[in-house]
PADRENTI-608231 format. One line per field, with one value per atom (N, C-alpha, C, O, CB): residue number from 0; residue in one letter; atom name; z, y, x. Coordinates in nm, 3 decimals. Atoms other than C-alpha are relative to their C-alpha. Glycine has a CB too. Layout:
BEGIN
num [NUM, ...]
residu [A, ...]
atome [CA, ...]
z [Z, ...]
y [Y, ...]
x [X, ...]
***
This chain:
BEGIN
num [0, 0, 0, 0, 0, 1, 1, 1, 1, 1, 2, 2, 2, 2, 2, 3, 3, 3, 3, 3, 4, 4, 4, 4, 4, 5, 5, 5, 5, 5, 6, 6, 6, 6, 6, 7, 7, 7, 7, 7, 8, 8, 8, 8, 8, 9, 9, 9, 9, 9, 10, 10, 10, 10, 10, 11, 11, 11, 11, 11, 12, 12, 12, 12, 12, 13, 13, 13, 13, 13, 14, 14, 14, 14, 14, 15, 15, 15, 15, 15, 16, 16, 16, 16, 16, 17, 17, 17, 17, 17, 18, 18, 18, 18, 18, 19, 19, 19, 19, 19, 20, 20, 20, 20, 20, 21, 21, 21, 21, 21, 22, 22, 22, 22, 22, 23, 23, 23, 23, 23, 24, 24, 24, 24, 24, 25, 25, 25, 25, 25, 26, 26, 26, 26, 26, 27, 27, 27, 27, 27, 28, 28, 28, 28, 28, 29, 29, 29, 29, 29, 30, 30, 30, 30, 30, 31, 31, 31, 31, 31, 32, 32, 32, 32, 32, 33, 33, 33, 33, 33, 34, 34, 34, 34, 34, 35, 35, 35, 35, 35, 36, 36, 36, 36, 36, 37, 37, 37, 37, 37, 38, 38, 38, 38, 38, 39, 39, 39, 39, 39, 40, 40, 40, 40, 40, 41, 41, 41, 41, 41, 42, 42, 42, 42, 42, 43, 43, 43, 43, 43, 44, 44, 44, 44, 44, 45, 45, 45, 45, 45, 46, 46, 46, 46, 46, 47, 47, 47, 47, 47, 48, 48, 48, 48, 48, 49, 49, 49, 49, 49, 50, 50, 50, 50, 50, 51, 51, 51, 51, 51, 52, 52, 52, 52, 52, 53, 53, 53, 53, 53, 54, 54, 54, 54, 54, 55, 55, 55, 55, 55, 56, 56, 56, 56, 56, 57, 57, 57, 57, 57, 58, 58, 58, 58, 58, 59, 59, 59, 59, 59, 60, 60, 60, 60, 60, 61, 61, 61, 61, 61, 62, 62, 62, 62, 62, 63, 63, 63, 63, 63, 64, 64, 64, 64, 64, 65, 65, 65, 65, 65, 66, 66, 66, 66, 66, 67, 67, 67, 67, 67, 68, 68, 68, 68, 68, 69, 69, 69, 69, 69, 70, 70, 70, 70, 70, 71, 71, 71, 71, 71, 72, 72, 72, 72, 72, 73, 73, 73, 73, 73, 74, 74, 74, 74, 74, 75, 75, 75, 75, 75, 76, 76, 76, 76, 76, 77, 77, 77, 77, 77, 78, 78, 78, 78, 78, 79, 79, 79, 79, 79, 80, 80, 80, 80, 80, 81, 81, 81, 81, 81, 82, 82, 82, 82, 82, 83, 83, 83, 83, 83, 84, 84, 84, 84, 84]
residu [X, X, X, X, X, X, X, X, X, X, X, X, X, X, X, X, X, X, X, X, X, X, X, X, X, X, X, X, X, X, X, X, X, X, X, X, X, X, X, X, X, X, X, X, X, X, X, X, X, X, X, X, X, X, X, X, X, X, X, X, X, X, X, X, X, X, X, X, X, X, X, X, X, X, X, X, X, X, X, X, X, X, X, X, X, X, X, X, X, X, X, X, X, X, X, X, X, X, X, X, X, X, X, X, X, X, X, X, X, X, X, X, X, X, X, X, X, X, X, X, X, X, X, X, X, X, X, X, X, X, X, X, X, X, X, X, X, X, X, X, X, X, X, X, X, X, X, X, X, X, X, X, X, X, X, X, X, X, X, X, X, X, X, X, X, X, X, X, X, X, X, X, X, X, X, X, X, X, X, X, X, X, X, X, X, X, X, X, X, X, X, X, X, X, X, X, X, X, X, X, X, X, X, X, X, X, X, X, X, X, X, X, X, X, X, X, X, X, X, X, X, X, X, X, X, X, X, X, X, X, X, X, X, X, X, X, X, X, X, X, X, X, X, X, X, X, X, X, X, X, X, X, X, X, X, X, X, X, X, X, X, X, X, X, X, X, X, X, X, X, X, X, X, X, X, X, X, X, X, X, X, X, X, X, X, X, X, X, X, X, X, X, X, X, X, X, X, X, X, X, X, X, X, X, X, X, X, X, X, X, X, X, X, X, X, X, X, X, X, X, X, X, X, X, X, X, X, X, X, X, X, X, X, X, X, X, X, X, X, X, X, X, X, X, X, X, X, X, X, X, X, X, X, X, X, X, X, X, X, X, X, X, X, X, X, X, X, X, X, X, X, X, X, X, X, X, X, X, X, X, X, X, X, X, X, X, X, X, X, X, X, X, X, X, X, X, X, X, X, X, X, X, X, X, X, X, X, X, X, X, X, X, X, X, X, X, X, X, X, X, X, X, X, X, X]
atome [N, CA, C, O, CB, N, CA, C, O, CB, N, CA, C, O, CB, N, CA, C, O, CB, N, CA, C, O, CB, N, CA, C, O, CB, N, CA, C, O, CB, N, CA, C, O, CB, N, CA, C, O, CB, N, CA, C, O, CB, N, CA, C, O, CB, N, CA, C, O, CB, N, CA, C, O, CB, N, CA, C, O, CB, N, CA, C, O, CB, N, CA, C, O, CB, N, CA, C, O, CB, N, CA, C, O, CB, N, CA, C, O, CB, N, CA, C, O, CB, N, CA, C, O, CB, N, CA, C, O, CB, N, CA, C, O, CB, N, CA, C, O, CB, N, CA, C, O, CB, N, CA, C, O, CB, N, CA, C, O, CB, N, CA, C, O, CB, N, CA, C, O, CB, N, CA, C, O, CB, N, CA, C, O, CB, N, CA, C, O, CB, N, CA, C, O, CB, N, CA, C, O, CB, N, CA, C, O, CB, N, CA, C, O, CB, N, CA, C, O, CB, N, CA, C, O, CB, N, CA, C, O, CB, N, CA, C, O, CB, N, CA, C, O, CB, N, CA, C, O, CB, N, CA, C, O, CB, N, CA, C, O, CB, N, CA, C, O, CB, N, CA, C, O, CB, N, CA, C, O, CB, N, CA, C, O, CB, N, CA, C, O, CB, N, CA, C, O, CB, N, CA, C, O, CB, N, CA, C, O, CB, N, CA, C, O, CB, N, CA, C, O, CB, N, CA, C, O, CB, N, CA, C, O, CB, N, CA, C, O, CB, N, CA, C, O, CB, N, CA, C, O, CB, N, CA, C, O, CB, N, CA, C, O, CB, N, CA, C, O, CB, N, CA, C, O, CB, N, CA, C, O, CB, N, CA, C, O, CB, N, CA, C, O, CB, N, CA, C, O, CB, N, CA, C, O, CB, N, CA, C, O, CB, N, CA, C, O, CB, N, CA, C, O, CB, N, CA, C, O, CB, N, CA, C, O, CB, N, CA, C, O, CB, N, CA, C, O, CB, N, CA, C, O, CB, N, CA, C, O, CB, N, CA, C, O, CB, N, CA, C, O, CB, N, CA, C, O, CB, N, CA, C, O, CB, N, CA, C, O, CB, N, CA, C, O, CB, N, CA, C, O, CB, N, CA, C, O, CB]
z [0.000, -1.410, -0.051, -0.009, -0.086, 0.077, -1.637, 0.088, 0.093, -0.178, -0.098, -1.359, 0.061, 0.064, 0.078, -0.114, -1.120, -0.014, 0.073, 0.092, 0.087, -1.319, -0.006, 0.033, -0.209, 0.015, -1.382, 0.101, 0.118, -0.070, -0.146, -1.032, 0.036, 0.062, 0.083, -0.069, -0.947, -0.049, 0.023, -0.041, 0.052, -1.206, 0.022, -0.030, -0.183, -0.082, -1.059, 0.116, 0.122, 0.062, -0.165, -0.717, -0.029, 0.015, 0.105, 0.018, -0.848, -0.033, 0.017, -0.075, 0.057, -1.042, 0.107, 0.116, -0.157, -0.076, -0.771, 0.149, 0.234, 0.030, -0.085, -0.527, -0.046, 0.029, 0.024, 0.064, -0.758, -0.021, -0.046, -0.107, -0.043, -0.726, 0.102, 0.111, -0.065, -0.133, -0.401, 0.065, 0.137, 0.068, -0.071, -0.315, -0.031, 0.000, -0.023, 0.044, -0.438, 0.131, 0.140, -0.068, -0.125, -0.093, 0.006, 0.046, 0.086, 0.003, -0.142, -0.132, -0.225, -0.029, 0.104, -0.408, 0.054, 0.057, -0.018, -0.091, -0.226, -0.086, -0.053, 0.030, 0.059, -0.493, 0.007, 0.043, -0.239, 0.029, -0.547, -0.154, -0.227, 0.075, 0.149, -0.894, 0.001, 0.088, -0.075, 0.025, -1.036, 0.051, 0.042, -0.113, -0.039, -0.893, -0.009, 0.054, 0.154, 0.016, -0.988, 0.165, 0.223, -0.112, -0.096, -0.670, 0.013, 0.116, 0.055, 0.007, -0.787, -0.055, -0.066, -0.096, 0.022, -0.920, 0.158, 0.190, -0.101, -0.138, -0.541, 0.103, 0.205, 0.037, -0.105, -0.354, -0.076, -0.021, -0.043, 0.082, -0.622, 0.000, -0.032, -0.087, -0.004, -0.578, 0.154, 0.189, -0.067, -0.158, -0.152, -0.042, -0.043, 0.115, -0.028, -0.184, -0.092, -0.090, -0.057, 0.108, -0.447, 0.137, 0.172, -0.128, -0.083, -0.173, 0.161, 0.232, -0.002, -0.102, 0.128, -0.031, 0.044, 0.037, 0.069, -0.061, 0.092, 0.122, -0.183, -0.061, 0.130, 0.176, 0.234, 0.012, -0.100, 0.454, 0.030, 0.128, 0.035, 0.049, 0.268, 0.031, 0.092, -0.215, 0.010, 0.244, 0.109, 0.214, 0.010, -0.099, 0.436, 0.100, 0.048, -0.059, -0.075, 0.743, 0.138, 0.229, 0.006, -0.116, 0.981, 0.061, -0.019, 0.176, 0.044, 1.095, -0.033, -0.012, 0.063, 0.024, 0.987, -0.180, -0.248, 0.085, 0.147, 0.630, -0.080, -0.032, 0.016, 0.052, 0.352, -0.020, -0.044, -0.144, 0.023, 0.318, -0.120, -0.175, 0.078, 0.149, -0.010, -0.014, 0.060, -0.056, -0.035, -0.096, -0.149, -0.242, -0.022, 0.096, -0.347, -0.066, 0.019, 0.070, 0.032, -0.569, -0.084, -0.167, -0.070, 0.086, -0.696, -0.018, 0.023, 0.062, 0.051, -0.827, -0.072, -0.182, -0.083, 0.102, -0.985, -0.036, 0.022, 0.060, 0.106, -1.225, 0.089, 0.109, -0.096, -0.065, -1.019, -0.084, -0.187, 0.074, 0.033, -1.118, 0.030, 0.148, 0.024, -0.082, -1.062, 0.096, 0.087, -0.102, -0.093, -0.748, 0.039, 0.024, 0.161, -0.009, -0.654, 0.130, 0.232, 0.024, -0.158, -0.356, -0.055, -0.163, 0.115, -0.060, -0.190, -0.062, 0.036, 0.229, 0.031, -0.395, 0.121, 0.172, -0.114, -0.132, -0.126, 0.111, 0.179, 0.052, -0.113, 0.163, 0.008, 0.096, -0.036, -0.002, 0.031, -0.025, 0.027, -0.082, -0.036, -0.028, 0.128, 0.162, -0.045, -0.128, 0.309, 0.051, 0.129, 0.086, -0.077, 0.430, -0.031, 0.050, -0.097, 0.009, 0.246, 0.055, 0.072, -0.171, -0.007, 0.327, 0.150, 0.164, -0.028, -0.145, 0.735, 0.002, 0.067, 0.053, -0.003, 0.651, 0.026, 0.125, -0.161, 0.021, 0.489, 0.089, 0.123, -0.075, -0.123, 0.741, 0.133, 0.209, 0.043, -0.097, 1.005, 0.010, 0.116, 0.044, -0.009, 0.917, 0.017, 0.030, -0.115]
y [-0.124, 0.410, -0.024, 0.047, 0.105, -0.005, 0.281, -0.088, -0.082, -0.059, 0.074, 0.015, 0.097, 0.094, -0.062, -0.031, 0.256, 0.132, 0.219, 0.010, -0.117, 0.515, -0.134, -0.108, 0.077, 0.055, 0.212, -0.041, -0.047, -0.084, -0.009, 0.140, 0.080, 0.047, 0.082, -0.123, 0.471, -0.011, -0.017, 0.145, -0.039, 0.494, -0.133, -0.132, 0.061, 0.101, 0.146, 0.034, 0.002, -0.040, -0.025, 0.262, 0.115, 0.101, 0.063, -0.090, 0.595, -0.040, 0.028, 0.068, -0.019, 0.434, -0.091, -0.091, -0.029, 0.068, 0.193, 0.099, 0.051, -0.146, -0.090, 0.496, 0.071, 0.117, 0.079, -0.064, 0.638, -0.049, 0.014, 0.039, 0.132, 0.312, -0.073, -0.169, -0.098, 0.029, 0.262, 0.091, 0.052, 0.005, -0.063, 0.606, 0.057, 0.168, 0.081, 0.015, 0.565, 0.019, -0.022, -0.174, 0.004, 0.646, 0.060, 0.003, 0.086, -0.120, 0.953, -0.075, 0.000, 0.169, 0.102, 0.725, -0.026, -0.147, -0.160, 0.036, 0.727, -0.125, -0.167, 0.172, 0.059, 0.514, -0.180, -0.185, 0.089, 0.106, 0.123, -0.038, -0.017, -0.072, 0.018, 0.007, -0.139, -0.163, 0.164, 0.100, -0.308, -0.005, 0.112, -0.017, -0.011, -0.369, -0.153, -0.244, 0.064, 0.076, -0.619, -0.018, 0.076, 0.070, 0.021, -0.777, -0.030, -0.010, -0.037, 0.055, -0.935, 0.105, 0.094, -0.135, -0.126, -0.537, 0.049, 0.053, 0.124, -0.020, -0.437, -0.068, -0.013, 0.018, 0.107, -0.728, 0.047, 0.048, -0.253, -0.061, -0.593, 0.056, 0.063, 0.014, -0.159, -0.220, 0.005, 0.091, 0.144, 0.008, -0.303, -0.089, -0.011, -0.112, 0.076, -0.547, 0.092, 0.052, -0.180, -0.074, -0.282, 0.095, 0.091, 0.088, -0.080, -0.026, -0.062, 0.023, 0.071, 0.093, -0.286, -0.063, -0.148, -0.096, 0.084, -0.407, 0.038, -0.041, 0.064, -0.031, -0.198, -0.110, -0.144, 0.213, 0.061, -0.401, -0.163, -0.232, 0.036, 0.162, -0.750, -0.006, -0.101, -0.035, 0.002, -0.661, -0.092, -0.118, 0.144, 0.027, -0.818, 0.082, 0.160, -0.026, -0.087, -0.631, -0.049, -0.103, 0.119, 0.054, -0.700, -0.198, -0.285, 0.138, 0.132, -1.048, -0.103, -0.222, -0.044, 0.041, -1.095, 0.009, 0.095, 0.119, 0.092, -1.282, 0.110, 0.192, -0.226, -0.108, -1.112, -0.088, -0.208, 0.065, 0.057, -1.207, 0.009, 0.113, 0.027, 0.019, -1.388, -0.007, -0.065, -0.169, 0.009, -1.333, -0.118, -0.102, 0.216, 0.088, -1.620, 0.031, 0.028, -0.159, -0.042, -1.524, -0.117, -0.154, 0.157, 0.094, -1.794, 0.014, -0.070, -0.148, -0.075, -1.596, -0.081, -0.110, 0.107, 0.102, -1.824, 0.095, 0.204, -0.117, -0.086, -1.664, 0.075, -0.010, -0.125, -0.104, -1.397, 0.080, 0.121, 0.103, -0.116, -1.172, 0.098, 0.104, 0.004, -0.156, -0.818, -0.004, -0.056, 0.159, 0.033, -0.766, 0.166, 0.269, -0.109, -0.142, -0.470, 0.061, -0.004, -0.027, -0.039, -0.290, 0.142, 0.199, -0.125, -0.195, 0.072, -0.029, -0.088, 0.059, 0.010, 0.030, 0.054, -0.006, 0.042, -0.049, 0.248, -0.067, 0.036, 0.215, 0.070, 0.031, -0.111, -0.152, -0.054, 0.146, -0.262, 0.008, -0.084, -0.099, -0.054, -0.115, 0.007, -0.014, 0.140, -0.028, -0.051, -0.087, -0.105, 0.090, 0.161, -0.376, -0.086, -0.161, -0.083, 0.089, -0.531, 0.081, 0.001, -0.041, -0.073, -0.300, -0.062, -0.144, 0.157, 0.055, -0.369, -0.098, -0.118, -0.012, 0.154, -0.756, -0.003, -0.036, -0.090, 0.021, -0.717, 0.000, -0.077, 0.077, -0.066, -0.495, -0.061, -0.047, 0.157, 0.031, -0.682, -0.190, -0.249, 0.052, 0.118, -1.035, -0.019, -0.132, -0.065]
x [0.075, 0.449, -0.143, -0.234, 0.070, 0.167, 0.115, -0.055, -0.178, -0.029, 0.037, 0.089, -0.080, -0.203, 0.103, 0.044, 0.058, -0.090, -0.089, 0.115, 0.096, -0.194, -0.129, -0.243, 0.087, 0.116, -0.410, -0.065, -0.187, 0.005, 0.057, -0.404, -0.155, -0.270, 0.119, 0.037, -0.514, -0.144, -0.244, 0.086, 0.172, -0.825, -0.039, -0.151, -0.040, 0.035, -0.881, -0.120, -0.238, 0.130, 0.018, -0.958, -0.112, -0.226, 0.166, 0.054, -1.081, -0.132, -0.222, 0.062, 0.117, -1.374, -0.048, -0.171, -0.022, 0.085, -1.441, -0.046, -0.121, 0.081, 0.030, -1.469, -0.118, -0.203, 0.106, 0.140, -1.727, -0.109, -0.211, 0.007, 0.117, -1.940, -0.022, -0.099, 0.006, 0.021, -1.903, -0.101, -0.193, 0.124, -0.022, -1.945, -0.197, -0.240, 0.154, 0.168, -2.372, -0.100, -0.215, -0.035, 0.042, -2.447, -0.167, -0.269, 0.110, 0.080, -2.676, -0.091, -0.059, 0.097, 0.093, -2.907, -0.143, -0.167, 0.073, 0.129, -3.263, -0.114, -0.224, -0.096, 0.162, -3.450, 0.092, 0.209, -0.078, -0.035, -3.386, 0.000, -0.097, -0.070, -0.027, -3.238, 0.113, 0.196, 0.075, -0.059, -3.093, 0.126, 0.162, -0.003, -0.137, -2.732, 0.070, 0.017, 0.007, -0.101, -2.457, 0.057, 0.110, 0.102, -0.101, -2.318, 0.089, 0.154, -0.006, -0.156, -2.024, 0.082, 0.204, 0.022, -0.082, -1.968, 0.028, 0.147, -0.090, -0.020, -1.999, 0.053, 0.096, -0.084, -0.147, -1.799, 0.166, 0.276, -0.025, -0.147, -1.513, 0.022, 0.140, 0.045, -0.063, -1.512, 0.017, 0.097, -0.115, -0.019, -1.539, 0.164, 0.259, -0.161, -0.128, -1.228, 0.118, 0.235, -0.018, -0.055, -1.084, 0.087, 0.205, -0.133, -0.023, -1.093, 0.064, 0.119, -0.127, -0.058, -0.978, 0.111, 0.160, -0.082, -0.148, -0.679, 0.130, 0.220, 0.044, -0.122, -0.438, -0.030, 0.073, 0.015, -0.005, -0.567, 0.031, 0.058, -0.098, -0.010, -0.552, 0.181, 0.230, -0.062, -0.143, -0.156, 0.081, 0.022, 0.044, -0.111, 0.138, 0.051, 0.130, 0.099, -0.072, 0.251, 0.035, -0.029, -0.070, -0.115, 0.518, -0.031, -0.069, -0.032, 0.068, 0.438, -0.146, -0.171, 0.042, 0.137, 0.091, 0.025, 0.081, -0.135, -0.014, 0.076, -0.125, -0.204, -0.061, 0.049, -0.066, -0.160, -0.151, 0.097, 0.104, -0.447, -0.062, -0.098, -0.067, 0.018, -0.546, -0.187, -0.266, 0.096, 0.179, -0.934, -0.018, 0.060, -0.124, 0.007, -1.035, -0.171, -0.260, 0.037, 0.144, -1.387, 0.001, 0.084, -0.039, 0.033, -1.549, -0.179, -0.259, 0.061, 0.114, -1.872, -0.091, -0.042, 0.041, 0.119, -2.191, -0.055, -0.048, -0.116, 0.141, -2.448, -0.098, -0.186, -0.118, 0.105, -2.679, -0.093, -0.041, 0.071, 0.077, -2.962, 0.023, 0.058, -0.094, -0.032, -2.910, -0.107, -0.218, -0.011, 0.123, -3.070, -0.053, 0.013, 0.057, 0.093, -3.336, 0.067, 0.046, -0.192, -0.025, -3.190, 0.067, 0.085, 0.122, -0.056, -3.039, 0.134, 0.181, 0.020, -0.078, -2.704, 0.119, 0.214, -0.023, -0.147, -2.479, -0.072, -0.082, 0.041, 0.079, -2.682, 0.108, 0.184, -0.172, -0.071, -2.533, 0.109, 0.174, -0.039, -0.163, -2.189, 0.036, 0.153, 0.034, -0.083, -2.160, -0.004, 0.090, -0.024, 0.088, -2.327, 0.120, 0.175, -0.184, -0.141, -2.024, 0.134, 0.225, 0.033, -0.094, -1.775, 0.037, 0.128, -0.033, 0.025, -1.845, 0.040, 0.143, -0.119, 0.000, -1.886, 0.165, 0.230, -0.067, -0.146, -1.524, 0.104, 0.194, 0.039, -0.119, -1.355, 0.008, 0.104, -0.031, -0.005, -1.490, 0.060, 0.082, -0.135, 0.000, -1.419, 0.161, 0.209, -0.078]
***
């Protein structure tokens, strides 16, 4: 049951940092926070189903600067990348 509550505010807070769409100005942004709330929200597609294997994502993240950009731009920019690869 606390599994599946932590889940939830999991998903929940990465829906609320994804969801930066409506943001018109440019401000510092974590990308290795935004490759994690996109794969947060893509998890149910990573899964196992029927005979297609479950797909394992491996992060192996180096040191970055926060970078200047449209925060929901680049959410979606990964989101696409993700869904489409």
């Amino acid at each position: 049951m606390q599994r599946g509550s932590d889940r939830i505010r999991a998903i929940v807070l990465s829906l609320q940092n994804f969801s930066r769409v409506n943001e018109d100005e440019m401000k510092p942004v974590d990308l290795h926070e935004g490759i994690d709330n996109t794969l947060l929200i893509l998890q149910h597609r990573l899964q196992a189903k029927g005979q297609q294997p479950e797909i394992q994502v491996l992060k192996e993240y180096g040191e970055l600067p926060l970078v200047e950009c449209y925060p929901g731009q680049l959410n979606q920019a990964f989101m696409n990348i993700l869904s489409n690869a």
